[in-house]
ChimeraX commands (.cxc) that place a marker at each C-alpha (Angstrom):
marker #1 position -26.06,-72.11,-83.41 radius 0.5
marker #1 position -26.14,-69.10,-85.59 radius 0.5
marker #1 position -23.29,-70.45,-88.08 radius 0.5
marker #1 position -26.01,-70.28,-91.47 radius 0.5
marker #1 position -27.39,-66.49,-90.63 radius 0.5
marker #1 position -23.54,-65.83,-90.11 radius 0.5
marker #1 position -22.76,-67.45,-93.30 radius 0.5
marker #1 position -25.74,-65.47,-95.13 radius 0.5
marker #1 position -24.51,-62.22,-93.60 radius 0.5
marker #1 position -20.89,-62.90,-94.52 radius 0.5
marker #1 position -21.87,-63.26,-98.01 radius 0.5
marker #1 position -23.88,-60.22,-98.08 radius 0.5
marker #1 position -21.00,-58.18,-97.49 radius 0.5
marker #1 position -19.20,-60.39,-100.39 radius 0.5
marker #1 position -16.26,-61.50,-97.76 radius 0.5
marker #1 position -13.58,-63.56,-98.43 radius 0.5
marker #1 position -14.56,-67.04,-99.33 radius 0.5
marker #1 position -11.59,-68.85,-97.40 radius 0.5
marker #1 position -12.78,-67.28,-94.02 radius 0.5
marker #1 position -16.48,-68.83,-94.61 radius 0.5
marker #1 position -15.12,-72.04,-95.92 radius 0.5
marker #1 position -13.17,-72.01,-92.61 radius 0.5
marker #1 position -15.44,-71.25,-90.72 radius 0.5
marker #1 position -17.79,-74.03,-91.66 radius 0.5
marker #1 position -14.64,-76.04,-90.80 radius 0.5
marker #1 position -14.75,-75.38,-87.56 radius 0.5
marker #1 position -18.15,-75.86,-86.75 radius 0.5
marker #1 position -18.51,-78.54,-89.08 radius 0.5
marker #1 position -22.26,-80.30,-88.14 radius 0.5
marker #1 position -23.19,-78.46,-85.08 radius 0.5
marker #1 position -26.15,-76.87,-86.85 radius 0.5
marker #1 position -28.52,-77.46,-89.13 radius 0.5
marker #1 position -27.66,-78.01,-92.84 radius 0.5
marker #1 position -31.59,-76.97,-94.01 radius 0.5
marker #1 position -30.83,-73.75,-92.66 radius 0.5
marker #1 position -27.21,-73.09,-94.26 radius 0.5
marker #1 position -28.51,-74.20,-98.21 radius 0.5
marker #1 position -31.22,-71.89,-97.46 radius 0.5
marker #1 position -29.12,-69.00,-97.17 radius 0.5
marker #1 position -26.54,-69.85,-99.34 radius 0.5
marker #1 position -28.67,-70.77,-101.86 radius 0.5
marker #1 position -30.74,-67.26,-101.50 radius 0.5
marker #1 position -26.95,-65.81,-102.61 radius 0.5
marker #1 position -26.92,-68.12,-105.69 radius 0.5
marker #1 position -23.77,-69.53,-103.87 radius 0.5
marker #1 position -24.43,-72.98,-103.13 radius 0.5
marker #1 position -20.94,-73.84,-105.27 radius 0.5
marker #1 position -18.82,-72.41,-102.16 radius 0.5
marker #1 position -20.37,-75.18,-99.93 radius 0.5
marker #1 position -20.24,-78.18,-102.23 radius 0.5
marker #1 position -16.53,-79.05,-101.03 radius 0.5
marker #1 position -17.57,-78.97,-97.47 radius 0.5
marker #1 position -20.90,-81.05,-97.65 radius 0.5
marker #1 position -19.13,-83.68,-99.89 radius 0.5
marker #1 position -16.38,-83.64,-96.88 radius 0.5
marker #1 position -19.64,-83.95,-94.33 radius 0.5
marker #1 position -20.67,-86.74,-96.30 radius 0.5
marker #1 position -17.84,-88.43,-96.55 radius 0.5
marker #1 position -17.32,-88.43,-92.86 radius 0.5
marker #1 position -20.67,-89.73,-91.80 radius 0.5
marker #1 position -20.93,-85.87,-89.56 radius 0.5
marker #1 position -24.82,-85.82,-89.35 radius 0.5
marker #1 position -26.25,-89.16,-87.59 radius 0.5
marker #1 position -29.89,-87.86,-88.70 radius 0.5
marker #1 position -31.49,-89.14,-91.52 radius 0.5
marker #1 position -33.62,-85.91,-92.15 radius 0.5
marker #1 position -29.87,-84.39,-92.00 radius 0.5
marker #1 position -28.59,-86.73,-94.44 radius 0.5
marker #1 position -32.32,-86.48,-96.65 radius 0.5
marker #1 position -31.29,-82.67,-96.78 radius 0.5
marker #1 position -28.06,-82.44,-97.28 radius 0.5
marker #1 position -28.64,-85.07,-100.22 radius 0.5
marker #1 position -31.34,-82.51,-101.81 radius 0.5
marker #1 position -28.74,-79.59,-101.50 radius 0.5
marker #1 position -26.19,-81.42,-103.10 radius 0.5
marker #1 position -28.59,-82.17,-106.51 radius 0.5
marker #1 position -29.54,-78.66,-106.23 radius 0.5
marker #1 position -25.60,-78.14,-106.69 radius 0.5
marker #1 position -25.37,-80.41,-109.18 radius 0.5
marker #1 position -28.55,-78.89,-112.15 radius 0.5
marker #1 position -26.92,-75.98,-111.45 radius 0.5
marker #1 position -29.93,-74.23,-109.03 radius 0.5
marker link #1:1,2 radius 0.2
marker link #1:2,3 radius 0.2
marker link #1:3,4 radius 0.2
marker link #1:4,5 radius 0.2
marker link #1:5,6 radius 0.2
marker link #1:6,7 radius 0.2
marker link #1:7,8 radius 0.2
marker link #1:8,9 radius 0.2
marker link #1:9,10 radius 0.2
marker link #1:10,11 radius 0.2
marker link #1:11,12 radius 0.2
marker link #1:12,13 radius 0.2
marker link #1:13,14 radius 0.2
marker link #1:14,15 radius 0.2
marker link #1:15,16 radius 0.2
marker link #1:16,17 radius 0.2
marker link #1:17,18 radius 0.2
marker link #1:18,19 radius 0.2
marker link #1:19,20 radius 0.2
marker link #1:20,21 radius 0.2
marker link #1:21,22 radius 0.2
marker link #1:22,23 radius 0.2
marker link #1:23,24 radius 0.2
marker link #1:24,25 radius 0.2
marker link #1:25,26 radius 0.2
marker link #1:26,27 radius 0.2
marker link #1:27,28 radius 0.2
marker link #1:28,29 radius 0.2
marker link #1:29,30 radius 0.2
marker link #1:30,31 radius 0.2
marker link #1:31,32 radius 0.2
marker link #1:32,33 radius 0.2
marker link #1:33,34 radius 0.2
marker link #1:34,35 radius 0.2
marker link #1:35,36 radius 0.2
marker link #1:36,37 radius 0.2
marker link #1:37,38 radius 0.2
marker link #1:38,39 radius 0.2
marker link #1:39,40 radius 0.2
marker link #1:40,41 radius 0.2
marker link #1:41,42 radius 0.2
marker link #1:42,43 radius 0.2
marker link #1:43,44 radius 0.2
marker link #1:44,45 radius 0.2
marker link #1:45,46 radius 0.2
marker link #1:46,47 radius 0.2
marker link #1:47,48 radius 0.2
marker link #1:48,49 radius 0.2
marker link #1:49,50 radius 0.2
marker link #1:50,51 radius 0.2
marker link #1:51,52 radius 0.2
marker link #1:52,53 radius 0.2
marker link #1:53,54 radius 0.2
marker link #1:54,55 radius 0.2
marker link #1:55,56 radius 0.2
marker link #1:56,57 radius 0.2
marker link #1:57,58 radius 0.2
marker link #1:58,59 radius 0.2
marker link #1:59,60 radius 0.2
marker link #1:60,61 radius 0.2
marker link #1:61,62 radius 0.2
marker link #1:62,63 radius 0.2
marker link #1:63,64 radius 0.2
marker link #1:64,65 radius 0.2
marker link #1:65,66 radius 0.2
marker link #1:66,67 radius 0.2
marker link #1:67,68 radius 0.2
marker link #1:68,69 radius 0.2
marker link #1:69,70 radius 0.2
marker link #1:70,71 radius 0.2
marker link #1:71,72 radius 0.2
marker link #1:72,73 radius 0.2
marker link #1:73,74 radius 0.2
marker link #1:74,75 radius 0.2
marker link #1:75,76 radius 0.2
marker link #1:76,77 radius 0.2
marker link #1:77,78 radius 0.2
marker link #1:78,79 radius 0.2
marker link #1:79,80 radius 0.2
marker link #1:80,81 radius 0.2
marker link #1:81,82 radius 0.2
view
């Protein structure tokens, strides 16, 4: 799934941030969370996702533990203010 290069592109052309919040909504886990920080976090915009990884967290939505070892790292990255 393209959902992180869609996200990156979205923010290039500074769209609105409900429609990429939504978006990761929808698709919520179906592709790989490594991917999505990286382009987010190329944007300096890693605060737009920290609501929807904490809700990821909170409902157990990758099974992986590399998945759950990344998403950790991208929320600490959140939280020093990277």
């Amino acid at each position: 799934m393209r959902t992180p290069q869609v996200v990156g592109g979205l923010l290039n052309v500074d769209h609105d941030k409900m429609t990429i919040k939504g978006l990761l909504t929808s698709v919520m886990g179906n592709f790989p969370i490594n991917e999505l920080v990286h382009e987010v976090e190329q944007r300096n915009r890693l605060k737009l996702i920290l609501p929807w990884l904490e809700t990821c967290v909170e409902n157990k939505v990758w099974k992986w533990k590399e998945e759950d070892r990344l998403e950790q790292e991208a929320e600490e990255k959140l939280r020093r203010g990277a």
